[in-house]
C-alpha positions in Angstrom: 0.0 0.0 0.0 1.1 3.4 -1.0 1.7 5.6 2.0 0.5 9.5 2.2 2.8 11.7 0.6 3.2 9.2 -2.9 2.5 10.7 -6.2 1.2 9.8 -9.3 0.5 11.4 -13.0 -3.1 10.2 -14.5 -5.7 10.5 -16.7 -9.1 10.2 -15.0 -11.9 8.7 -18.0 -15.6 9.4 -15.5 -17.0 7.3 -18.9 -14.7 4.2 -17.6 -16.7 4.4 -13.9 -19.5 2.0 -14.4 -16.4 -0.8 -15.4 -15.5 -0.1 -11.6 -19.1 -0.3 -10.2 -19.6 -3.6 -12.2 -16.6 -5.2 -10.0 -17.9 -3.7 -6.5 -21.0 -5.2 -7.2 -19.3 -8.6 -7.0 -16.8 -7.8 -4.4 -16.1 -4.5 -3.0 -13.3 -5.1 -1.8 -11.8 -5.6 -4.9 -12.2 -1.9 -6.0 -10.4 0.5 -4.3 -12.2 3.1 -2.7 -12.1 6.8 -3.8 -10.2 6.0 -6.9 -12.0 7.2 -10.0 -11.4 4.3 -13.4 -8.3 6.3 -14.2 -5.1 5.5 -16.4 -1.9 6.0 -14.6 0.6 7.5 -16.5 3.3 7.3 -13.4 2.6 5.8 -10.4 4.4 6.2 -8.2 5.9 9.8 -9.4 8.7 12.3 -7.9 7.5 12.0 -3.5 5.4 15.3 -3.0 8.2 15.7 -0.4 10.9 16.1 -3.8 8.5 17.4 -6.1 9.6 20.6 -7.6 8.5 23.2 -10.0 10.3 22.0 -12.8 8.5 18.7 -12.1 5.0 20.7 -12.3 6.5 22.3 -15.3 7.3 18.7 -17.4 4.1 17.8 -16.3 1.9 20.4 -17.8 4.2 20.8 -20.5 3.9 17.1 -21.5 0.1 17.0 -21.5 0.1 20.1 -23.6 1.8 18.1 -26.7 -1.1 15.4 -26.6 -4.7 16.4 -27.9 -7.5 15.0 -26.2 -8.3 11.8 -27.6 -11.5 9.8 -28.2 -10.8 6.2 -27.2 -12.2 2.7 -27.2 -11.8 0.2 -24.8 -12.1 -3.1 -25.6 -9.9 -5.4 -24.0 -10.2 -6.7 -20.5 -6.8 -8.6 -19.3 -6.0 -10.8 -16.1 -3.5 -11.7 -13.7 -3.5 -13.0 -10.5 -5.4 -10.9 -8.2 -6.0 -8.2 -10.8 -8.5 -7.2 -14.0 -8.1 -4.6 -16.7 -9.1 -3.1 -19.2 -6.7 -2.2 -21.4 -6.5 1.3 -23.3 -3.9 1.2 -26.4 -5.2 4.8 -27.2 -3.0 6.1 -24.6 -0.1 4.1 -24.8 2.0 7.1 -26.2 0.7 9.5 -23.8 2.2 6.8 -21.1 5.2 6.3 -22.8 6.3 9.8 -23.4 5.9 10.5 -19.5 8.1 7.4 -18.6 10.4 8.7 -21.6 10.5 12.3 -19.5 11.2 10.5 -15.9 13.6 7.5 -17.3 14.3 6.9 -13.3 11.2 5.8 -12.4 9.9 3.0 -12.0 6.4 2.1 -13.2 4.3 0.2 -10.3 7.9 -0.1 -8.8 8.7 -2.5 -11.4 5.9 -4.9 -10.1 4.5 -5.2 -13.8 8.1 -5.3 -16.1 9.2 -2.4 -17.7 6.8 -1.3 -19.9 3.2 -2.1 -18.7 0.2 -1.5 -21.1 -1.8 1.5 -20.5 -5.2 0.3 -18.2 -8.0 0.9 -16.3 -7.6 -1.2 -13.4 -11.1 -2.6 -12.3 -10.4 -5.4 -9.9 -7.4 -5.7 -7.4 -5.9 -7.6 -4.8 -8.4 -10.5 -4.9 -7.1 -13.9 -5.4 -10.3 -15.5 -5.2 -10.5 -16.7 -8.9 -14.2 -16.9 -9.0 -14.5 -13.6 -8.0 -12.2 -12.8 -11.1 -13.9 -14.5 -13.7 -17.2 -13.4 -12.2 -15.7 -9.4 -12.5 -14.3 -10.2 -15.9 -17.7 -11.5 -17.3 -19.5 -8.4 -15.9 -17.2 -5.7 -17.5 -16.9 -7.8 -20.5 -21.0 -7.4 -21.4 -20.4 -3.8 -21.0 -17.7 -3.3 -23.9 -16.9 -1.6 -26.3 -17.1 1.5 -24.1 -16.6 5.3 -25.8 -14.8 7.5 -23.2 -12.7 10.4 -23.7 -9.4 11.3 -22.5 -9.5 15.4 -22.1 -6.9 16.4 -19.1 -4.1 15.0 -17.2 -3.9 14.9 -13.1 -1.2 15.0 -10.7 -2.6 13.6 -7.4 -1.3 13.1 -4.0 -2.1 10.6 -1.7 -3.1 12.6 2.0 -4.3 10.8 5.2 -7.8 11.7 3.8 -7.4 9.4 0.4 -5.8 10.8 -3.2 -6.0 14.4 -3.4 -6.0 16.5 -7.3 -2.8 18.7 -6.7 -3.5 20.4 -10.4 -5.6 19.5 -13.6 -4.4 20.2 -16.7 -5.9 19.8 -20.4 -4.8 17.5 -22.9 -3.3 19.8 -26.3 -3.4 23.3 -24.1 -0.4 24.9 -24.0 0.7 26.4 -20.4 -0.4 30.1 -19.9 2.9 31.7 -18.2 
């Protein structure tokens, strides 16, 4: 478990939210709560204790070179204890942000080096019947149309995951 303080750069899709519902309807303690269906871009990102400006700066600046992007999701994928939805539409968005921080490490490693773009749905459950069960339910509700519009850098407080800015997919930075 992440511990307050712990960053991470994402892109929230509010269209992706009834894939999440679908799981906590099964189990929910599979679905992590207070976490919108969101794609991580990094996680975990520079310690809110390290962050600095320049940081702030990449960020905003990085999101500015993508447009906002209509996507299609698809694909659900499994492993133990954990179901996705994948979400190729973004996989340059993700990779350019790991491209701009080379030193960190994605999930800490936990997924190799360059883990697909996702929605996670389902996690931490190894009860495989619970699995299949989530995966069938998300399943019926694909294809799903949602739309990636602004990047997030949220920190994780006593109180849950916190929004430190928003910023919008293809708009440059005002100075």
């Amino acid at each position: 478990m992440p511990e307050p303080g712990t960053t991470a750069v994402v892109i929230v899709l509010p269209d992706a939210a009834p894939l999440l519902d679908a799981a906590w309807r099964i189990d929910p303690a599979l679905v992590r709560p207070g976490v919108p269906a969101h794609v991580s871009l990094l996680y975990p990102f520079v310690p809110e204790s390290a962050l600095t400006g320049q940081d702030e700066k990449g960020v905003r600046s990085l999101a500015a070179s993508f447009p906002a992007a209509d996507l299609l999701l698809e694909e659900v994928v499994t492993a133990s204890g954990f179901v996705a939805v994948t979400v190729p539409g973004l996989q340059p968005v993700v990779d350019a942000f790991r491209a701009q921080w080379p030193g960190l490490r994605p999930y800490r490693g936990r997924f190799g080096v360059r883990p697909a773009a996702h929605v996670t749905v389902a996690m931490g459950g190894d009860n495989l019947t619970a699995a299949a069960h989530v995966r069938a339910a998300i399943g019926r509700l694909l294809p799903l149309r949602t739309r990636a519009a602004a990047v997030q850098l949220v920190v994780l407080t006593e109180g849950g995951w916190q929004s430190r800015f928003t910023v919008p997919l293809g708009v440059p930075d005002r100075p």
